[in-house]
N, C-alpha and C positions, 0 to 999 in steps of 0.2 A: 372623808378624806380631805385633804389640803391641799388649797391652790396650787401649792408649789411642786407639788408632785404632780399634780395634774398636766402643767406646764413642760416636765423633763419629756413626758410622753411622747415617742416619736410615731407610734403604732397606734393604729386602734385599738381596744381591750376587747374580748369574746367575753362578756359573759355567762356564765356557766348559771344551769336553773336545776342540772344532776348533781348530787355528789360524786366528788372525785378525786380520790387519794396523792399526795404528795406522798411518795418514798425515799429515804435515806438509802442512797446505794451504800454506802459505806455500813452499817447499820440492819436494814432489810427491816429499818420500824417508821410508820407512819411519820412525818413529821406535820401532818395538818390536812386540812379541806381546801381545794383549790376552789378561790371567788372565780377567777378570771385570767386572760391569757393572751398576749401579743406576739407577735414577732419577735419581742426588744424585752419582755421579762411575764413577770407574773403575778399575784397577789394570791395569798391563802390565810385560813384562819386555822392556828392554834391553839393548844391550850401551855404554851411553854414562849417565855422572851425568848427570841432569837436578835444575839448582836450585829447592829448595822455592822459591814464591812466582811461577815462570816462568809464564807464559801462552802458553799455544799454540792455533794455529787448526788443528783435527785433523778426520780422518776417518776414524770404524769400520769396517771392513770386514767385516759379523757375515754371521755364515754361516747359511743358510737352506735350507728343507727340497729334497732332490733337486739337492746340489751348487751350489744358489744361492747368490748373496748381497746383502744390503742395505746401503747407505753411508748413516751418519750423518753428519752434518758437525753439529760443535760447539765453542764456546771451553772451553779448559778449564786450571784453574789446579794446578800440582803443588802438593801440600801434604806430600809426605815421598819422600824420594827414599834407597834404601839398596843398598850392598853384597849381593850375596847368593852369590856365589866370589870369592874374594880378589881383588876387583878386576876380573874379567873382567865379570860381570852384574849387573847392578842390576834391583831392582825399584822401581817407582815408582805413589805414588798420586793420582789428580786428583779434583778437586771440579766439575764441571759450571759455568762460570758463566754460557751465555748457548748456547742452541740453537734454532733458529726453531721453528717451531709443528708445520709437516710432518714435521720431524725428531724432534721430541719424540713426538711420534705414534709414528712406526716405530719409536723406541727401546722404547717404552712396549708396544706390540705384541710385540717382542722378549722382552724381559724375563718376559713372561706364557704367551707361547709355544714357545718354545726347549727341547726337551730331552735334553737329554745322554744319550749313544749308549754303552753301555756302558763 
């Protein structure tokens, strides 16, 4: 990843050592594997470009304690979308722009609680 993205971060990152589904609410189809997760956005890896500036209505799929899991539903806008094997995988990063209050809750919960399993 690159300085400069590094830089915008205003949140610390969670992350993630489970797999853990991004959904397409619009959709109801995967759109990637979530790396990682803040307050202020996310990162996931796909197998498809997604255009900086795209907005999508998504669902986390975060993994919880004793094989659980919790759905976040959130809008969220791609802000850097890159190569990461020639073409086959991309990695892509979003900015959070609109999550209800319930969901902010769980994420916020998440992010405080989660941790990573050796």
């Amino acid at each position: 990843m690159n300085s400069t993205v590094q830089e915008k971060r205003r949140f610390p990152r969670k992350q993630l050592d489970k797999p853990a589904e991004v959904l397409d609410n619009d959709t109801g189809l995967s759109i990637g594997i979530l790396e990682n997760v803040s307050r202020g956005g996310f990162s996931l890896v796909t197998d498809r470009g997604i255009r900086p500036s795209e907005v999508r209505n998504v669902t986390l799929i975060l993994p919880g304690p004793h094989e659980s899991q919790h759905n976040v539903s959130l809008i969220a806008e791609c802000v850097w979308c890159q190569s990461i094997n020639e073409e086959k995988d991309y990695a892509a990063g979003f900015s959070l722009c609109d999550i209800p209050e319930q969901d902010a809750v769980a994420l916020n919960y998440f992010i405080r609680d989660y941790k990573v399993t050796g």
